[in-house]
C-alpha positions in Angstrom: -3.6 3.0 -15.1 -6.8 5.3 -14.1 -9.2 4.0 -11.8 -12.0 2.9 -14.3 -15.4 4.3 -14.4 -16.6 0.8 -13.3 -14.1 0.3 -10.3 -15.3 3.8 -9.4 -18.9 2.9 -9.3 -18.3 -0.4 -7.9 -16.2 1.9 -4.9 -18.8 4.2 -4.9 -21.5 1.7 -4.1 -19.8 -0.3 -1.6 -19.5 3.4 0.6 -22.8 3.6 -0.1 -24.1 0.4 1.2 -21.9 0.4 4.2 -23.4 3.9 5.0 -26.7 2.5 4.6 -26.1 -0.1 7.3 -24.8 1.9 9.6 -27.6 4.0 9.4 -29.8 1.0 9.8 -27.4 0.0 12.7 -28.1 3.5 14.4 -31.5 3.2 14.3 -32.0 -0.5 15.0 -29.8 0.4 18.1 -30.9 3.9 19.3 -31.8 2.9 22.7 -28.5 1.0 23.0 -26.4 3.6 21.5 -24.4 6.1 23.9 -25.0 9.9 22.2 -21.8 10.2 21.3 -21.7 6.3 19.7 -24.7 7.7 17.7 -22.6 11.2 16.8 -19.7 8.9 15.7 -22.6 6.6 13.5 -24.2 9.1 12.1 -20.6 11.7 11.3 -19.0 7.7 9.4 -22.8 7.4 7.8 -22.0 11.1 6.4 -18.6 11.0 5.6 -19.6 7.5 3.3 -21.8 9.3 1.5 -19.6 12.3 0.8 -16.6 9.6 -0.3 -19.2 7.9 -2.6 -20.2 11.1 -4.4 -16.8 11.9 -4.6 -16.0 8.4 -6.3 -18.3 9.0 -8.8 -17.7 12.9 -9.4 -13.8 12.8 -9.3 -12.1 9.0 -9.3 -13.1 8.6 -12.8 -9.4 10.7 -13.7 -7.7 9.6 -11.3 -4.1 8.2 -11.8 -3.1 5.5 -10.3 -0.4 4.3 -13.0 2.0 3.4 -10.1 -1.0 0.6 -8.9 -2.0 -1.4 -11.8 -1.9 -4.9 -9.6 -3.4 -2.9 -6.3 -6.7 -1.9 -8.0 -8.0 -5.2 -7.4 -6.8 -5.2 -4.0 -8.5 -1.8 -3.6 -12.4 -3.2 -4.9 -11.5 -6.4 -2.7 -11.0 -4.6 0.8 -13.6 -2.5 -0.1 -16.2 -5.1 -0.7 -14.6 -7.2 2.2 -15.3 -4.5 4.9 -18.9 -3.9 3.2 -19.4 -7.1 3.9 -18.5 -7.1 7.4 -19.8 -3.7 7.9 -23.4 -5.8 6.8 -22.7 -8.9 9.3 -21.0 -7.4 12.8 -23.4 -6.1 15.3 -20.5 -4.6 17.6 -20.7 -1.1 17.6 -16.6 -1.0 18.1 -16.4 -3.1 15.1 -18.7 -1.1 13.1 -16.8 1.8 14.1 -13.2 0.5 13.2 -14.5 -0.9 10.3 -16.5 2.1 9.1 -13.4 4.5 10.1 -10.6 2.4 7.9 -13.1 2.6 5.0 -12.9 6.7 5.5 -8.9 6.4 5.3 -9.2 4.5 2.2 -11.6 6.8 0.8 -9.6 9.7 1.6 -6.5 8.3 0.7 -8.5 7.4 -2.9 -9.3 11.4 -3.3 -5.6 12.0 -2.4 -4.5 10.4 -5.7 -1.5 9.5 -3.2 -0.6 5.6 -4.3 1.2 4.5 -1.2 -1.3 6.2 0.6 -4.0 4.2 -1.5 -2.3 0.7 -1.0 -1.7 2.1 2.8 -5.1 2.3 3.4 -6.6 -0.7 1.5 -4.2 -2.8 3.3 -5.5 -1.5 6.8 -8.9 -1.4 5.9 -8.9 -5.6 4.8 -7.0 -6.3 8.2 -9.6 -4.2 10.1 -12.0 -6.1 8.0 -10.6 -9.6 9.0 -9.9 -8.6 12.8 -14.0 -7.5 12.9 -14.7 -10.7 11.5 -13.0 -12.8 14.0 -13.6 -11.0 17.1 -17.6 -11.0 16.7 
């Protein structure tokens, strides 16, 4: 089944978001920051937006007929990692976070299934390890 024009959008704006508060992270925390933490913010805060466009542009077509029980599983790790991305004030935990949502979002432009429900899998457990070691 293709990735819908919705579940792209809804993809595409949790990148979006999550680059948006890392942004707001590096730039709440400037004085904190180390300049290569602030090189590694702003390179994730980037690479987001690229995946986003992408998402939009490209996922549309995308086949993912060998998924049809794993797209939900995609949108859910997604919006699960937004959500912590939103909530952690660790800049490790941003990081991690920020980083397993650029697997997943190459592994989406791949078209690679495994590689998909690879990386959605990692990003939810990077997700729920953030979340309990705040």
């Amino acid at each position: 089944m293709p990735l819908s024009e919705q579940q792209a959008t809804e993809l595409a704006k949790a990148y979006t978001s999550a680059s948006a508060r890392l942004g707001q992270f590096r730039s709440d925390n400037i004085a904190k920051l180390s300049p290569g933490e602030r090189s590694d913010l702003e390179h994730a805060e980037w690479t987001m937006i690229g995946i986003s466009s992408k998402l939009i542009t490209t996922a549309v077509g995308l086949s993912l007929d060998a998924m049809e029980g794993d797209l939900n599983n995609i949108t859910e790790a997604a919006n699960k990692a937004l959500s912590v991305v939103r909530s952690i004030d660790s800049i490790q935990n941003i990081l991690t976070v920020s980083g397993a949502m650029i697997t997943m979002g190459g592994a989406i432009a791949s078209g690679h299934p495994q590689a998909i429900i690879s990386a959605a899998t990692a990003l939810s457990a990077a997700a729920d390890a953030c979340t309990h070691h705040q």
